[in-house]
C-alpha positions as a Markdown table, in Angstrom:
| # | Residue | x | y | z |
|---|---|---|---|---|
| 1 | Unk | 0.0 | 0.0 | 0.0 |
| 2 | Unk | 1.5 | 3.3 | -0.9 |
| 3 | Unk | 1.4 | 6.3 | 1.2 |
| 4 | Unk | -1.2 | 7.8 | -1.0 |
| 5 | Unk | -4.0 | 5.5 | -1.1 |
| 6 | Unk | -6.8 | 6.2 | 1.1 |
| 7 | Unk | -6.7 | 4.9 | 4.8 |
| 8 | Unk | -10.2 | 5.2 | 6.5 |
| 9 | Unk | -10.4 | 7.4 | 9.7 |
| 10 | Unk | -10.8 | 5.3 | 13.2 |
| 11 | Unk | -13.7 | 6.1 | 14.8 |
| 12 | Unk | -13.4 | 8.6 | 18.1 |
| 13 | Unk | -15.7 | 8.5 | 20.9 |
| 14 | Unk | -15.5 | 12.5 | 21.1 |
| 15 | Unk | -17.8 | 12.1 | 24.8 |
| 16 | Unk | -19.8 | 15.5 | 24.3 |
| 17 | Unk | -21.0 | 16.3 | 27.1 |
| 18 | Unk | -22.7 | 19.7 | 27.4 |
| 19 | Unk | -24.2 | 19.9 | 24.1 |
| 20 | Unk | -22.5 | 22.3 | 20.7 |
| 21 | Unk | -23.5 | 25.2 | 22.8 |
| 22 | Unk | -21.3 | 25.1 | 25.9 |
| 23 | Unk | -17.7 | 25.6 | 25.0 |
| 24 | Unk | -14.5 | 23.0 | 25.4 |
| 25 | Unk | -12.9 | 24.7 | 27.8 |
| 26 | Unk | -13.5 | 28.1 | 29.6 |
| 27 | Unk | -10.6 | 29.9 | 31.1 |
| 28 | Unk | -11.4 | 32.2 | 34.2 |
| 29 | Unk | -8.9 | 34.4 | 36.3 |
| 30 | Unk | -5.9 | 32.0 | 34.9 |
| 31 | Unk | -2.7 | 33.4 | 36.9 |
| 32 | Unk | 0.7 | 32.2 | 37.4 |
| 33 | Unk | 3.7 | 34.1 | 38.7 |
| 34 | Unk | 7.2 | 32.8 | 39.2 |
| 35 | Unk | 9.8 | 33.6 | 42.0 |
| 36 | Unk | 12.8 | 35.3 | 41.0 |
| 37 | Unk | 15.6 | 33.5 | 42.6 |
| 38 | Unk | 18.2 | 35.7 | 44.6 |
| 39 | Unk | 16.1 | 38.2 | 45.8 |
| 40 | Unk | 18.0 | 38.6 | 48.8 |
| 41 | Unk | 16.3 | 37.6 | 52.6 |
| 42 | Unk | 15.0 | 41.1 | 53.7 |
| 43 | Unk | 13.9 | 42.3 | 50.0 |
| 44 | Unk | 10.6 | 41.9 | 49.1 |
| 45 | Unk | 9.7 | 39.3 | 47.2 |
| 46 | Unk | 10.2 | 39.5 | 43.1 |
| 47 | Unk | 7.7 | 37.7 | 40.6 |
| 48 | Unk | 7.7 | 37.3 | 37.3 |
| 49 | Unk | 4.1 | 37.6 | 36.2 |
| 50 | Unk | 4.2 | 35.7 | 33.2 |
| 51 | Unk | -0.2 | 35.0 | 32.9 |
| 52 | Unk | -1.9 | 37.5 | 35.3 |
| 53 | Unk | -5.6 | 36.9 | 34.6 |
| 54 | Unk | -6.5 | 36.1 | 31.4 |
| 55 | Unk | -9.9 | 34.5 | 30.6 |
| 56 | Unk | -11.5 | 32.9 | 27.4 |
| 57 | Unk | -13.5 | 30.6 | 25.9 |
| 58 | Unk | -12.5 | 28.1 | 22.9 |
| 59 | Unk | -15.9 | 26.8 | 21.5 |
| 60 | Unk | -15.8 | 23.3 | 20.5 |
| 61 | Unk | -14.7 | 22.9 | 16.3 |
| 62 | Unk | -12.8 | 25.8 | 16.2 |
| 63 | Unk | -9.5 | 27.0 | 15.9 |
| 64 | Unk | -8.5 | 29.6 | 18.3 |
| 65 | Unk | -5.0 | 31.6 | 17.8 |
| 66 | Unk | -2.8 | 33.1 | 20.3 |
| 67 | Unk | -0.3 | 35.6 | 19.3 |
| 68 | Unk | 1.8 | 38.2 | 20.3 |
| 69 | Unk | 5.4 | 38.8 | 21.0 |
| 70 | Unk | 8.1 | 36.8 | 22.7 |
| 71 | Unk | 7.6 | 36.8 | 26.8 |
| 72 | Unk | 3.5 | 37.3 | 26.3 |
| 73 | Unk | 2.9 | 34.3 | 28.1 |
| 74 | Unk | 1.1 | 31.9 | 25.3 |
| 75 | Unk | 3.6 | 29.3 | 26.2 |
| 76 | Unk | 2.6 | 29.3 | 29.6 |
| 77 | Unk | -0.6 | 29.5 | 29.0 |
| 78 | Unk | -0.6 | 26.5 | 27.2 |
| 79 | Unk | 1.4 | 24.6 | 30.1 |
| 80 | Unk | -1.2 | 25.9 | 32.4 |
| 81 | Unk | -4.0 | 24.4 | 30.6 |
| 82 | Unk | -2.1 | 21.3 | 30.4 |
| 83 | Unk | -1.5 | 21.0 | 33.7 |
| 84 | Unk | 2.1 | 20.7 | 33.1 |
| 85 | Unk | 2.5 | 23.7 | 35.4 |
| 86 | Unk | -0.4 | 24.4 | 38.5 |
| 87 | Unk | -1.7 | 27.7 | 38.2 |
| 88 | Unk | -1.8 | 30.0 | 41.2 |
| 89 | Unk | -5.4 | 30.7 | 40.9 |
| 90 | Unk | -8.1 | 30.7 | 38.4 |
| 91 | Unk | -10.5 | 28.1 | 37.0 |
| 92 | Unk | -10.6 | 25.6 | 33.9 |
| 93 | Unk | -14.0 | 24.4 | 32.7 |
| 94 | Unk | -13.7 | 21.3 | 30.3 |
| 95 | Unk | -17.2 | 20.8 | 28.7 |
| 96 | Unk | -19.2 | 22.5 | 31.4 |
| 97 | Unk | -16.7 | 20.0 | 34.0 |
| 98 | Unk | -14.3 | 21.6 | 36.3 |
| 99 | Unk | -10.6 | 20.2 | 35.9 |
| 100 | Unk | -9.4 | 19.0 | 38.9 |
| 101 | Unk | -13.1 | 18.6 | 40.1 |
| 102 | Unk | -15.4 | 16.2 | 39.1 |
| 103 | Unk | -13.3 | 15.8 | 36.1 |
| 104 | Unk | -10.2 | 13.8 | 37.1 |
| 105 | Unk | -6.6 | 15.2 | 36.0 |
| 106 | Unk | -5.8 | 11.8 | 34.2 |
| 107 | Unk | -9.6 | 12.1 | 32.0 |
| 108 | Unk | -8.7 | 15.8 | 31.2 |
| 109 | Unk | -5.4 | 14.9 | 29.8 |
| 110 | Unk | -6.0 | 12.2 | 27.9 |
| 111 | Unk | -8.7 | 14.3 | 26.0 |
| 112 | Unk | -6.2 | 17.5 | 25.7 |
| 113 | Unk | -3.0 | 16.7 | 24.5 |
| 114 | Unk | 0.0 | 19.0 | 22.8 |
| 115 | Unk | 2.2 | 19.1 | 20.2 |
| 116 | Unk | 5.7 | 21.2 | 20.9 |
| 117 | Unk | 7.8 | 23.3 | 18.9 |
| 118 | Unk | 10.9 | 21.1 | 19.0 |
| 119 | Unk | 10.0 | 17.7 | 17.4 |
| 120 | Unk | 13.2 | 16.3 | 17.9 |
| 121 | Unk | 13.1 | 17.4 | 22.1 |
| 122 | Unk | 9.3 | 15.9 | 22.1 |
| 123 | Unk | 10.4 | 12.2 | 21.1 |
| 124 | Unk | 12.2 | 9.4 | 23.2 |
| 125 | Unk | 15.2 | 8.7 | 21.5 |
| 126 | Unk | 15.4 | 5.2 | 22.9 |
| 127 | Unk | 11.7 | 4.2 | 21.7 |
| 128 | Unk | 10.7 | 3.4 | 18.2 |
| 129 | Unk | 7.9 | 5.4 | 16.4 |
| 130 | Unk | 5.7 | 2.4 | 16.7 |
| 131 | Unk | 6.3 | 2.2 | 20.7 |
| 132 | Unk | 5.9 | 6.3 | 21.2 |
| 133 | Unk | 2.8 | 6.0 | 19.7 |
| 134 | Unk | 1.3 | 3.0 | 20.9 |
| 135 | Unk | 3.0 | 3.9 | 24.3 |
| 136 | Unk | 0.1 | 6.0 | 26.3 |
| 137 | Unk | -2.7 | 4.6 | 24.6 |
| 138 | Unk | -1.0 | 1.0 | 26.4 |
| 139 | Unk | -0.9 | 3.1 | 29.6 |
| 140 | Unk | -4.6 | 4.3 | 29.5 |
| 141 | Unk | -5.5 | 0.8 | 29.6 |
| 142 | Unk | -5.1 | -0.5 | 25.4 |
| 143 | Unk | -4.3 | -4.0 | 24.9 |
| 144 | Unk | -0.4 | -3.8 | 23.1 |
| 145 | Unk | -2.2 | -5.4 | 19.7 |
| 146 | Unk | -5.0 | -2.9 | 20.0 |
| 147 | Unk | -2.4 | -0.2 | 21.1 |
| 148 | Unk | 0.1 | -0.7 | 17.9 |
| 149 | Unk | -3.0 | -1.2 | 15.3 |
| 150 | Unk | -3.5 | 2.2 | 15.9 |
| 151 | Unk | -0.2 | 3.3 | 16.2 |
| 152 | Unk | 0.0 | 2.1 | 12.3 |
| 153 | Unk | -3.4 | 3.4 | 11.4 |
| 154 | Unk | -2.2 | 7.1 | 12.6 |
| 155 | Unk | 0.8 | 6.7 | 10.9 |
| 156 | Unk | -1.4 | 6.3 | 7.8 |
| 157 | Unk | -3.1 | 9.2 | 8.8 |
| 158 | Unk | -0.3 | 11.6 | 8.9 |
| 159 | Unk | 0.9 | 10.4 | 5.8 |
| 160 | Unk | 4.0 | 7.9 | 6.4 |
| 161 | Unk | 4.1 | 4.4 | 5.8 |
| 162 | Unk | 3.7 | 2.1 | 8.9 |
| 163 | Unk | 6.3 | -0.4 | 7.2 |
| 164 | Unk | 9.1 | 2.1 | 6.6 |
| 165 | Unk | 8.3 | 4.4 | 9.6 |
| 166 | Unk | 7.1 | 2.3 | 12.2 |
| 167 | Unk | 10.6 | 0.9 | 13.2 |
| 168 | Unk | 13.1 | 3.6 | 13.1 |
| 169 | Unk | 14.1 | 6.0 | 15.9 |
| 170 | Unk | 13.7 | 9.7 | 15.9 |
| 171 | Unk | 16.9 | 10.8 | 14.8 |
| 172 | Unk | 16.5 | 8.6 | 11.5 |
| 173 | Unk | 13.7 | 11.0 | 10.8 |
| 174 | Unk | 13.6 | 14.3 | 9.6 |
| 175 | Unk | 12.0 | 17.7 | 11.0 |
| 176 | Unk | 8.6 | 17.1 | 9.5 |
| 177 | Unk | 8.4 | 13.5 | 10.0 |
| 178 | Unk | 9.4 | 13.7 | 13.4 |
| 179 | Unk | 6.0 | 16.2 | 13.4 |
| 180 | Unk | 4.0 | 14.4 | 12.0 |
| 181 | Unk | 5.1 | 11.6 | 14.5 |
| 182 | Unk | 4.0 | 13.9 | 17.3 |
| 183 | Unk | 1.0 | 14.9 | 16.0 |
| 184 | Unk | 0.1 | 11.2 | 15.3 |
| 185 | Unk | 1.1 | 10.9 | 19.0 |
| 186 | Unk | -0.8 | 13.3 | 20.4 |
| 187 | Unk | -3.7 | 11.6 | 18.7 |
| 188 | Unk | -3.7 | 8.2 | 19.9 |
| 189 | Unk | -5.5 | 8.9 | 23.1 |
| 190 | Unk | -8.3 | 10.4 | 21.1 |
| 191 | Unk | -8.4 | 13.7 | 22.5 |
| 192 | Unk | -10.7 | 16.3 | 21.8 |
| 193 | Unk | -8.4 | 19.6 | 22.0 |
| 194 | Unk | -4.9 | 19.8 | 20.6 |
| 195 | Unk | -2.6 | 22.7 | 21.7 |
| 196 | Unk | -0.3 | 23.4 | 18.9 |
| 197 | Unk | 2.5 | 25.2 | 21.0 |
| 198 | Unk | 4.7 | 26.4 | 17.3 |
| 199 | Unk | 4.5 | 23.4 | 16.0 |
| 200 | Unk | 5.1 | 24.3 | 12.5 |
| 201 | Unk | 7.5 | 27.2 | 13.1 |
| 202 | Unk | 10.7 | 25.2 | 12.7 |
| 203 | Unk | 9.9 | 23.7 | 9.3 |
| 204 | Unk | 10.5 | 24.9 | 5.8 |
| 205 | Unk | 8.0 | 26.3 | 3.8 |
| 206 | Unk | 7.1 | 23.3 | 1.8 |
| 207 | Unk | 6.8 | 20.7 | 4.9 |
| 208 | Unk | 5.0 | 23.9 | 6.7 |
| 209 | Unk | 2.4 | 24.2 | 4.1 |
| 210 | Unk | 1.9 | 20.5 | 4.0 |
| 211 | Unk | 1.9 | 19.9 | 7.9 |
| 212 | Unk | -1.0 | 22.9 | 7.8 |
| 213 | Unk | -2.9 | 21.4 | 5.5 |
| 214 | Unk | -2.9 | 17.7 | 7.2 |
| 215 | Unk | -3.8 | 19.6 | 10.5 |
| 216 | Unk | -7.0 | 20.9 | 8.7 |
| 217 | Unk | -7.9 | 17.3 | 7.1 |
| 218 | Unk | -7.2 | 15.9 | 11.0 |
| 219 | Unk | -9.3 | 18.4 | 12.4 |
| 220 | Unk | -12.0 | 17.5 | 10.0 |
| 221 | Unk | -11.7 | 13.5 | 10.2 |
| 222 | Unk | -11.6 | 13.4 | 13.9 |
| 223 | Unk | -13.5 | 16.6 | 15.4 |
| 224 | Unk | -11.0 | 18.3 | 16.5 |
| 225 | Unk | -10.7 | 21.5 | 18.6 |
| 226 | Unk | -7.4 | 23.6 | 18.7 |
| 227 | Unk | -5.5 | 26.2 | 19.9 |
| 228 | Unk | -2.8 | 27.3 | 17.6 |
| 229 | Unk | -0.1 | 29.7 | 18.9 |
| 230 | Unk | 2.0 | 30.7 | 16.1 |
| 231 | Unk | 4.0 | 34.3 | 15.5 |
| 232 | Unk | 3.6 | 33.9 | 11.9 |
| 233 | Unk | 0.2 | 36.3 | 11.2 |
| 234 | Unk | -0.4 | 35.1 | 7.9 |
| 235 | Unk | -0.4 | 31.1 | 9.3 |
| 236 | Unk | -2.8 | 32.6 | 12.1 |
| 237 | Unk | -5.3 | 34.2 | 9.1 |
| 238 | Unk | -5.1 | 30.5 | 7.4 |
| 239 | Unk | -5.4 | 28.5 | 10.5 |
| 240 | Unk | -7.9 | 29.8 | 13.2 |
| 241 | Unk | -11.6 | 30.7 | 13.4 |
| 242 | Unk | -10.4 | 33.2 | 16.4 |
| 243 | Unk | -7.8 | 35.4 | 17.5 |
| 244 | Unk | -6.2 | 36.3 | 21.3 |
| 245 | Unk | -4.0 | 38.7 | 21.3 |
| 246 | Unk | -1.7 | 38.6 | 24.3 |
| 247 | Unk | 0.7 | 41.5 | 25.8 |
| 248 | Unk | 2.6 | 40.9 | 29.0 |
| 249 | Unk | 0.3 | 38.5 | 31.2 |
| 250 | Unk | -2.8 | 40.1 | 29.6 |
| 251 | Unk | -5.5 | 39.5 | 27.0 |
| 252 | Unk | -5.4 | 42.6 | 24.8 |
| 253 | Unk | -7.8 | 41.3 | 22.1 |
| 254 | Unk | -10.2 | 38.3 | 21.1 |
| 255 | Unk | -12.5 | 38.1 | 18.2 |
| 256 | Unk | -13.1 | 36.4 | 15.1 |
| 257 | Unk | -10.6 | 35.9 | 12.3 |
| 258 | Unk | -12.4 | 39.2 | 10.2 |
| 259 | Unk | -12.7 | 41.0 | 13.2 |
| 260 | Unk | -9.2 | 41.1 | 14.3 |
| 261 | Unk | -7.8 | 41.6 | 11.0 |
| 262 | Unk | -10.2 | 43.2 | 9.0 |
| 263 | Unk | -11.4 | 46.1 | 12.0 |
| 264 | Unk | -8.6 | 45.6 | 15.0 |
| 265 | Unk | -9.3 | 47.9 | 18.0 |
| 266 | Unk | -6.5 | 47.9 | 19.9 |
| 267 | Unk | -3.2 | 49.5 | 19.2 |
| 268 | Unk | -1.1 | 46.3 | 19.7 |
| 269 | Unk | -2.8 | 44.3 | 17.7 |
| 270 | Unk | -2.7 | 46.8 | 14.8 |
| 271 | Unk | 1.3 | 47.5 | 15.4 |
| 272 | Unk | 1.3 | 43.7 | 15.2 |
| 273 | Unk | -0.3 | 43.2 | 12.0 |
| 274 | Unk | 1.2 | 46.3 | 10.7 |
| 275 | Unk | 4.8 | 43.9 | 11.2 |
| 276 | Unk | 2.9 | 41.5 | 8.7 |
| 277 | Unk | 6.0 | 41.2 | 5.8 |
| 278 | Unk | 4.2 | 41.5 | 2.4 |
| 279 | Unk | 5.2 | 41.3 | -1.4 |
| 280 | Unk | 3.2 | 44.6 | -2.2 |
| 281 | Unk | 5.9 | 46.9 | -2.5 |
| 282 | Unk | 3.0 | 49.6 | -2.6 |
| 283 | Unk | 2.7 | 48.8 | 1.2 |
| 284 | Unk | 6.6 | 49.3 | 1.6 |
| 285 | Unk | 6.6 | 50.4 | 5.7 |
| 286 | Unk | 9.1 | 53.0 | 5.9 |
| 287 | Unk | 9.4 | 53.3 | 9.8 |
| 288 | Unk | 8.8 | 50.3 | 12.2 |
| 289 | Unk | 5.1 | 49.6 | 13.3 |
| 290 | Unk | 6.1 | 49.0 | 17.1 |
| 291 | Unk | 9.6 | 50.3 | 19.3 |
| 292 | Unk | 11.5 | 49.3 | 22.3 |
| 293 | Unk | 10.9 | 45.6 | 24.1 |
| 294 | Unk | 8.0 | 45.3 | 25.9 |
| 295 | Unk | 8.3 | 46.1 | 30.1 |
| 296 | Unk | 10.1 | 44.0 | 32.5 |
| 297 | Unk | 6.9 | 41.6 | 33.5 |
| 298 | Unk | 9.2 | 41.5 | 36.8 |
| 299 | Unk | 7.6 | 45.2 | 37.1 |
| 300 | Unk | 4.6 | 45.6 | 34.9 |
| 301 | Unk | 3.8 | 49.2 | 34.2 |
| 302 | Unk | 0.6 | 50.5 | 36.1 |
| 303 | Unk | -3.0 | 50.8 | 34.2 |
| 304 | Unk | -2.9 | 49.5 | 30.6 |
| 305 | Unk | 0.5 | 47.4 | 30.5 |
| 306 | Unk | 0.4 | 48.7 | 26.6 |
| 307 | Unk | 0.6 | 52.3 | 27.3 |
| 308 | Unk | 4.5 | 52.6 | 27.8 |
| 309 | Unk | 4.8 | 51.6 | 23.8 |
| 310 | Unk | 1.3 | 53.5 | 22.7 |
| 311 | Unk | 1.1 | 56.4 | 20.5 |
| 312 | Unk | -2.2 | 57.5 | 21.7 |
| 313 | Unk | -1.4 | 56.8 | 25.1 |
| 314 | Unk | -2.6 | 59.4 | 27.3 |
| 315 | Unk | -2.3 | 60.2 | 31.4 |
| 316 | Unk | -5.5 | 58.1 | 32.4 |
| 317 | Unk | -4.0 | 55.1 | 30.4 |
| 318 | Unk | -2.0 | 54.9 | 33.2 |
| 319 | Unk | -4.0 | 55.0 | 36.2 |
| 320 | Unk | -6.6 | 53.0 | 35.0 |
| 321 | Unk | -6.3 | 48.8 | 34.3 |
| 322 | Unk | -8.6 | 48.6 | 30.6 |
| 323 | Unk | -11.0 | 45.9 | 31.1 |
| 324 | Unk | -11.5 | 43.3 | 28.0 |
| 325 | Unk | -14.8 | 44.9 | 27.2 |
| 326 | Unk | -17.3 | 43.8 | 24.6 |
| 327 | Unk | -16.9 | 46.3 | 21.6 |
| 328 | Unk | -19.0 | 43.8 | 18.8 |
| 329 | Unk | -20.4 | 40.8 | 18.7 |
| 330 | Unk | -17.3 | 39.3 | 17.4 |
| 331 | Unk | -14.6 | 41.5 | 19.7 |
| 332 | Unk | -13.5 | 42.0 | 22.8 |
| 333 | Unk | -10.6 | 44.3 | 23.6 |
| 334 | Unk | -8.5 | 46.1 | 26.6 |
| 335 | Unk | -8.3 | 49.6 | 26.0 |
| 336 | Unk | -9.5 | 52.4 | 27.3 |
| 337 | Unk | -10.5 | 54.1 | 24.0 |
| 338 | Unk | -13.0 | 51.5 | 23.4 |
| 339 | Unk | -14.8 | 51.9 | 27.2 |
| 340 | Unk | -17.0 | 54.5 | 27.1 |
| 341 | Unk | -16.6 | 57.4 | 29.8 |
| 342 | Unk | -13.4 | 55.5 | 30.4 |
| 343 | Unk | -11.4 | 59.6 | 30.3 |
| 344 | Unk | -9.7 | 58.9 | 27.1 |
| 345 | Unk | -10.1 | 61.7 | 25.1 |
| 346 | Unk | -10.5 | 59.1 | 21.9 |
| 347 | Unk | -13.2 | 57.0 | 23.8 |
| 348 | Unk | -16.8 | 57.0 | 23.1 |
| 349 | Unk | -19.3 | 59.0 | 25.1 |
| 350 | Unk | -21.5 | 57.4 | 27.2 |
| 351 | Unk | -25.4 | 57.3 | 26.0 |
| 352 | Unk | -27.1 | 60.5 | 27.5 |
| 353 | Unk | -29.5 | 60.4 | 30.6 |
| 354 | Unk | -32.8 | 62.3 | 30.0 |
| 355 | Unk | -33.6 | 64.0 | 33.4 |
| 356 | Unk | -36.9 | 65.7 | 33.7 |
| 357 | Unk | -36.4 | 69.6 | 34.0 |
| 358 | Unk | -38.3 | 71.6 | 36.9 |
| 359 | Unk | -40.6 | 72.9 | 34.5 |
| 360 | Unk | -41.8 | 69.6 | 33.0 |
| 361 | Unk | -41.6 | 68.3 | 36.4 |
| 362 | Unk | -44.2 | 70.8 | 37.7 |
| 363 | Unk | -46.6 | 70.9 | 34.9 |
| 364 | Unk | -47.2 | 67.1 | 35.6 |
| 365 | Unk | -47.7 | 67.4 | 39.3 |
């Protein structure tokens, strides 16, 4: 059989349990700060608030993207709802089920798994591709036959051969094999969300465009959910229904694919598209979108985080935290100039209050 012909899809229990309405996973008041070793004994303790309070939603059968710069905290986020990391505070919701709750650690992950940046890092050098795929669904209880029939029909799946692949070791392989080994991997338990931490960011073009496209036909096949952090803006615009824009702990923006790119409301995210490279040398940017590296999170700047780097930054931007307020029915974002009555001189009015003059108020009595 070549690696062409058509392999059909095993069939996932995907365990819905709160209906299409209720989302995969809700994220409330998520928060995790780390220590900063050698602070000294008498001098107060430093933290390095890498997710300070960030809440949203992924919906189930969608792709949601997380961007923003290095030292944003999307990787940590990602940990955090992986559990590789316990967060300080702050809720998960998986289908309507609270993680740690009546939803047991060990059910949670086996129906959210990940798939890292470094492919090579990710595998066990010592195992073969047919025993580090076949190797948790044999821990989650899989007879070994069961466990290594799907092992080879994954490997179908992703597009390699099960008698040239399934017995060679990871550094036999190259970049985008040993990908598509992960992602195989990370589908064996049949989860229902993937968290795609960069997964394509250390591949060529080609193998990027190839491993995109397979990601789609998986997502399709299986009923998959994702969550796709990526730097690259244009694989974010092909990839996700969704957007989160993150700066410095925080959630700056979140709204659908057209709303974030089409109609962005907050500076950062249009300094951040703005950095999108393009081959319309109409569009030629002749100063840089964005300047200076964002705050030390050690010490975040007071009020809107942002407002250190914005040009239409203003004294109230600094005294005031922006909440992520509901601008559309497709956007949320954190600034001020999008609260109305917030004191920015670029924000909205707030609707008028008819009071009753004296006059009126006299007539009727």
């Amino acid at each position: 059989m070549s690696v062409i012909d058509p392999v059909p899809a095993p069939k996932f229990d995907i365990g819905d349990r709160g209906g299409p309405a209720q989302p995969l996973i809700s994220v409330s008041g998520l928060q995790k700060h780390f220590p900063v070793r050698g602070s000294g004994l008498f001098r107060p303790k430093k933290l390095v608030r890498a997710v300070d309070g960030v809440n949203f939603d992924i919906l189930k059968g969608e792709t949601l993207g997380v961007v923003g710069e290095s030292g944003c905290g999307k990787s940590t986020t990602a940990r955090l709802l992986m559990h590789l990391i316990a967060p300080d505070r702050g809720d998960i919701l998986f289908d309507g089920e609270t993680v740690g709750g009546k939803l047991s650690l060990s059910e949670y992950r086996r129906q959210v798994q990940m798939v890292f940046q470094d492919s090579y890092a990710s595998l066990n050098p010592r195992l073969t591709i047919e025993e580090s795929i076949s190797f948790a669904p044999r821990v989650h209880g899989l007879p070994v036959g069961k466990a290594i029939s799907r092992a080879h029909d994954l490997l179908h799946r992703v597009g390699l051969e099960p008698r040239r692949f399934a017995g060679r070791y990871p550094h036999e392989l190259s970049g985008g094999q040993r990908q598509r080994i992960n992602i195989a991997r990370a589908l064996a338990v049949e989860p229902r969300l993937v968290i795609l931490d960069e997964a394509v960011s250390a591949l060529d073009k080609s193998v990027e465009a190839q491993v995109l496209n397979l990601l789609l036909d998986l997502k399709r096949d299986f009923g998959l959910t994702y969550l796709f952090i990526s730097h690259d803006l244009n694989v974010v615009k092909f990839m996700c229904d969704r957007i989160m824009v993150m700066y410095l702990g925080k959630v700056a923006e979140i709204g659908t694919r057209t709303a974030i790119y089409d109609n962005t409301k907050h500076p950062y995210s249009a300094a951040l598209l703005a950095s999108m490279p393009t081959m319309d040398p109409a569009q030629r940017a002749s100063e840089p979108p964005l300047s200076g590296d964002p705050p030390n999170p050690i010490d975040p700047p007071s009020g809107c985080r942002f407002h250190t780097r914005c040009a239409f930054a203003e004294s109230v931007c600094s005294e005031k935290v922006p909440p992520l307020s509901v601008v559309s029915p497709e956007q949320c974002t954190a600034c001020l100039m999008s609260v109305p009555g917030s004191g920015h001189s670029n924000a909205p009015r707030p609707p008028a209050t008819h009071i009753p003059s004296m006059q009126s108020v006299s007539m009727e009595v």
